[in-house]
C-alpha positions as CSV (number, residue, x, y, z in Angstrom):
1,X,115.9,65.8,75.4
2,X,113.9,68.4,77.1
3,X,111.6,67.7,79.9
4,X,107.5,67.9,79.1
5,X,106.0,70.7,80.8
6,X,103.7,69.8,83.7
7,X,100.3,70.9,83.6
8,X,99.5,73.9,85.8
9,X,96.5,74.4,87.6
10,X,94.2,77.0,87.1
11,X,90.4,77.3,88.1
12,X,89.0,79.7,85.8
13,X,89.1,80.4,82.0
14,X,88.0,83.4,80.9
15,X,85.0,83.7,78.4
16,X,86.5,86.0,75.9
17,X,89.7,85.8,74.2
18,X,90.9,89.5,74.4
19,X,90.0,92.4,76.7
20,X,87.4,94.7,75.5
21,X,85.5,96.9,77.9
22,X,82.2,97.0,78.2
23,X,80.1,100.2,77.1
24,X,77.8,99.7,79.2
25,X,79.3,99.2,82.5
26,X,82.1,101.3,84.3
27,X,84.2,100.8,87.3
28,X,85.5,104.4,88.8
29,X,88.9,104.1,90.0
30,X,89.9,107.2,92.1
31,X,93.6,108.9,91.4
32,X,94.8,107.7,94.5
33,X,93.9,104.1,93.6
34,X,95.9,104.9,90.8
35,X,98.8,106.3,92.0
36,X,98.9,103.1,93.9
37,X,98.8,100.6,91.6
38,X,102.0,102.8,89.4
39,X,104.0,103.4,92.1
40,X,103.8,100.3,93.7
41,X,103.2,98.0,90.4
42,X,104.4,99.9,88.0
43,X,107.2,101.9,89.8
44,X,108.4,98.9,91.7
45,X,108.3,100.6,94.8
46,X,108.2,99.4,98.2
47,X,104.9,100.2,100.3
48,X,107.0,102.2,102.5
49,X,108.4,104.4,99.5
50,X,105.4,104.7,97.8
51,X,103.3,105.8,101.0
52,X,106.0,108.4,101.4
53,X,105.9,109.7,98.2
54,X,102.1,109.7,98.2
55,X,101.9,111.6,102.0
56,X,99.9,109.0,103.4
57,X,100.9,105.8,106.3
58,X,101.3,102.6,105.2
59,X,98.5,101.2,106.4
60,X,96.4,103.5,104.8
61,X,98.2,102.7,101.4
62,X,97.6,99.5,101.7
63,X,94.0,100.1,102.4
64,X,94.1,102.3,98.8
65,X,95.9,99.5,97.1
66,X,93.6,96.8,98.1
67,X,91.1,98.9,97.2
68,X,92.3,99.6,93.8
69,X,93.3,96.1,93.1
70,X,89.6,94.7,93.8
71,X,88.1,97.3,91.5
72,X,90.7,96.2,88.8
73,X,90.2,92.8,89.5
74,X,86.5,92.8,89.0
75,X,87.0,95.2,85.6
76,X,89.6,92.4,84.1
77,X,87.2,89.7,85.3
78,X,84.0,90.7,84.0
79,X,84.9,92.8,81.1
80,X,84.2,96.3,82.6
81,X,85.2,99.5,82.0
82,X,87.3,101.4,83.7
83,X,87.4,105.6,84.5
84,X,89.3,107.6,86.7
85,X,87.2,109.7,89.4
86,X,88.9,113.4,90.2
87,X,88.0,113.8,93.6
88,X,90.2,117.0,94.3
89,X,92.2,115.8,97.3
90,X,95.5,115.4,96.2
91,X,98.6,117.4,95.3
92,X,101.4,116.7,92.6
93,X,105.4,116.2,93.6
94,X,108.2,115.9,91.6
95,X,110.4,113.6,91.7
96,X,113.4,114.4,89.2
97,X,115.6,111.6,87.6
98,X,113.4,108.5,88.6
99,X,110.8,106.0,86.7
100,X,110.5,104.7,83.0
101,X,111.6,106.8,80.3
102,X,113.7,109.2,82.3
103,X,116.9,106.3,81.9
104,X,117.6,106.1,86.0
105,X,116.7,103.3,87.9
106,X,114.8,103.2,91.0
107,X,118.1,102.5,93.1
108,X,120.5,104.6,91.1
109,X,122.0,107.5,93.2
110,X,121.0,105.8,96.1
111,X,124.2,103.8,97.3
112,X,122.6,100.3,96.5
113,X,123.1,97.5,94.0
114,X,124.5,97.3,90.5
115,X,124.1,101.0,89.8
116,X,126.0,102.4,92.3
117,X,127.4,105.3,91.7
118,X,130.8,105.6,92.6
119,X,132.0,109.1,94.2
């Protein structure tokens, strides 16, 4: 017999049943604050690697990411909108065999874990 689940906790249930921006409010969310949330989020990234990758210290990452996270946050939250701001201070890189869709993993080719690969 399977054991009954035990109620969890939570202090907030949200008003709507699905998430639908608002048209009337908008939250800008810069590139950077972006880039942040994919690369460490999305990516699965470290803060180190991602603040690498993105030019920047750590501690200013983290300072993007909380950043970006509050803005999201509040968006989820209250049902707002969200944009992306193009403030013209960045650059692209490449980075050539890694993230979703590409078929290598983060830690292929880099000695580590299952997907080592063997020389």
């Amino acid at each position: 017999m399977v054991r009954p689940r035990k109620p969890r906790r939570i202090g907030y249930k949200p008003e709507f049943d699905k998430y639908t921006p608002s048209k009337d409010r908008c939250i800008e969310l810069t590139f950077e604050e972006l880039e942040s949330i994919r690369l460490i989020d999305y990516e699965k990234l470290n803060q180190q690697e991602a603040s690498e990758l993105m030019n920047v210290g750590r501690t200013t990452l983290q300072a993007i990411y909380k950043s970006a996270r509050e803005k999201i946050s509040v968006a989820l939250i209250e049902n707002i909108s969200i944009s992306y701001l193009d403030n013209d201070c960045y650059e692209f890189y490449q980075r050539h065999g890694h993230g979703r869709g590409t078929g290598m993993g983060r830690m292929q080719g880099q000695g580590r874990g299952r997907n080592r690969i063997k020389e």
